[in-house]
C-alpha positions as CSV (number, residue, x, y, z in Angstrom):
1,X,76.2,14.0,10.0
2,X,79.7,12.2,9.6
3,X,82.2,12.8,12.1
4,X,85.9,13.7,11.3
5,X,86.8,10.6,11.6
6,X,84.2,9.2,8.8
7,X,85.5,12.2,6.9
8,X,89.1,10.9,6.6
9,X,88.0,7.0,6.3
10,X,86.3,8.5,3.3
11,X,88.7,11.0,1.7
12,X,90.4,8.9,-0.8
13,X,87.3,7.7,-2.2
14,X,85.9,11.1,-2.5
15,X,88.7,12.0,-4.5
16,X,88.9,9.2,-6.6
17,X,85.4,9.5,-7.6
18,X,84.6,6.9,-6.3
19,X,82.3,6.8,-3.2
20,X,78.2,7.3,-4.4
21,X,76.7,10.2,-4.5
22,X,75.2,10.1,-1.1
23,X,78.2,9.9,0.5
24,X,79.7,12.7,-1.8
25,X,77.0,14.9,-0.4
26,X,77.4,13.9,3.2
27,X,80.8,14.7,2.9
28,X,80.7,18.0,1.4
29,X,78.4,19.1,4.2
30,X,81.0,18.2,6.5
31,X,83.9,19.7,5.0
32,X,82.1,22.7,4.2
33,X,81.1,23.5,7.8
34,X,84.3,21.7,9.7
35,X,87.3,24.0,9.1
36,X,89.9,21.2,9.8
37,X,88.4,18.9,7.5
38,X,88.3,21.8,4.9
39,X,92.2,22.2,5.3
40,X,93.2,18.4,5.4
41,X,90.6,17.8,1.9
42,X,91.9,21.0,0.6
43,X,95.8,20.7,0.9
44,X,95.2,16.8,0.2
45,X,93.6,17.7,-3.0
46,X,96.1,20.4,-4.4
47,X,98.7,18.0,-3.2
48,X,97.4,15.6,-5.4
49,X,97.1,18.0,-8.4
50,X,100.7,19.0,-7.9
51,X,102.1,15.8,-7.9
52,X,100.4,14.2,-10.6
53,X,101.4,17.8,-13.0
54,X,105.1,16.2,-12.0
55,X,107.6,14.1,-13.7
56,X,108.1,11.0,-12.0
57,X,111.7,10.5,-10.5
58,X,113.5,7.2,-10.1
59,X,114.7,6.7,-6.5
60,X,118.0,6.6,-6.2
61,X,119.3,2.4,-5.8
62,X,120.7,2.4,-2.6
63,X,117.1,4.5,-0.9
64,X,115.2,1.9,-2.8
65,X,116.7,-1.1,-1.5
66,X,116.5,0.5,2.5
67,X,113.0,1.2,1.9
68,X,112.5,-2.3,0.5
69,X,114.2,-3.7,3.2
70,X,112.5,-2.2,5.9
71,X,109.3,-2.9,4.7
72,X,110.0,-6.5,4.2
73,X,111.2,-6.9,7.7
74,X,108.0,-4.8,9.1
75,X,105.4,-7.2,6.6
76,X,107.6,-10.4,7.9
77,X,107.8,-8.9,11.7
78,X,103.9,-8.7,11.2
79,X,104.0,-4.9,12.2
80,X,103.0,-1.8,10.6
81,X,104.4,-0.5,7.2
82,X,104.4,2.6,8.7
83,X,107.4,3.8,10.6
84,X,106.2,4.2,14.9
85,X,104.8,8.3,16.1
């Protein structure tokens, strides 16, 4: 059986469609008898389905060119796109 772990390495293929279908079903099982995976699958998915029912909204220039900036500096720094825990 896959661990929570696998689970989450796996969840964006799931949803995509495209992992095979034996991972599909090993998944499944998983999710359908771990109740934290359930949640984390279940609120990803609706999130999902929410935001692609959504309009898409331009960011406004000056939070675009922060973001840009700090992720240039993080890729160039060699670190993390992701801000630190």
């Amino acid at each position: 059986m896959l661990s929570c772990r696998d689970v989450l390495g796996w969840l964006n293929e799931y949803l995509e469609e495209t992992a095979d279908l034996e991972t599909r079903r090993h998944l499944e099982a998983h999710v359908n008898a771990c109740p934290n995976c359930w949640v984390i699958f279940d609120t990803t998915k609706k999130t999902i389905q929410v935001y692609k029912g959504m309009e898409p909204l331009a960011l406004p220039e000056d939070v675009e060119l922060r973001l840009m900036a700090v992720l240039r500096r993080r890729m160039e720094s060699g670190g993390s796109a992701a801000p630190p825990a």
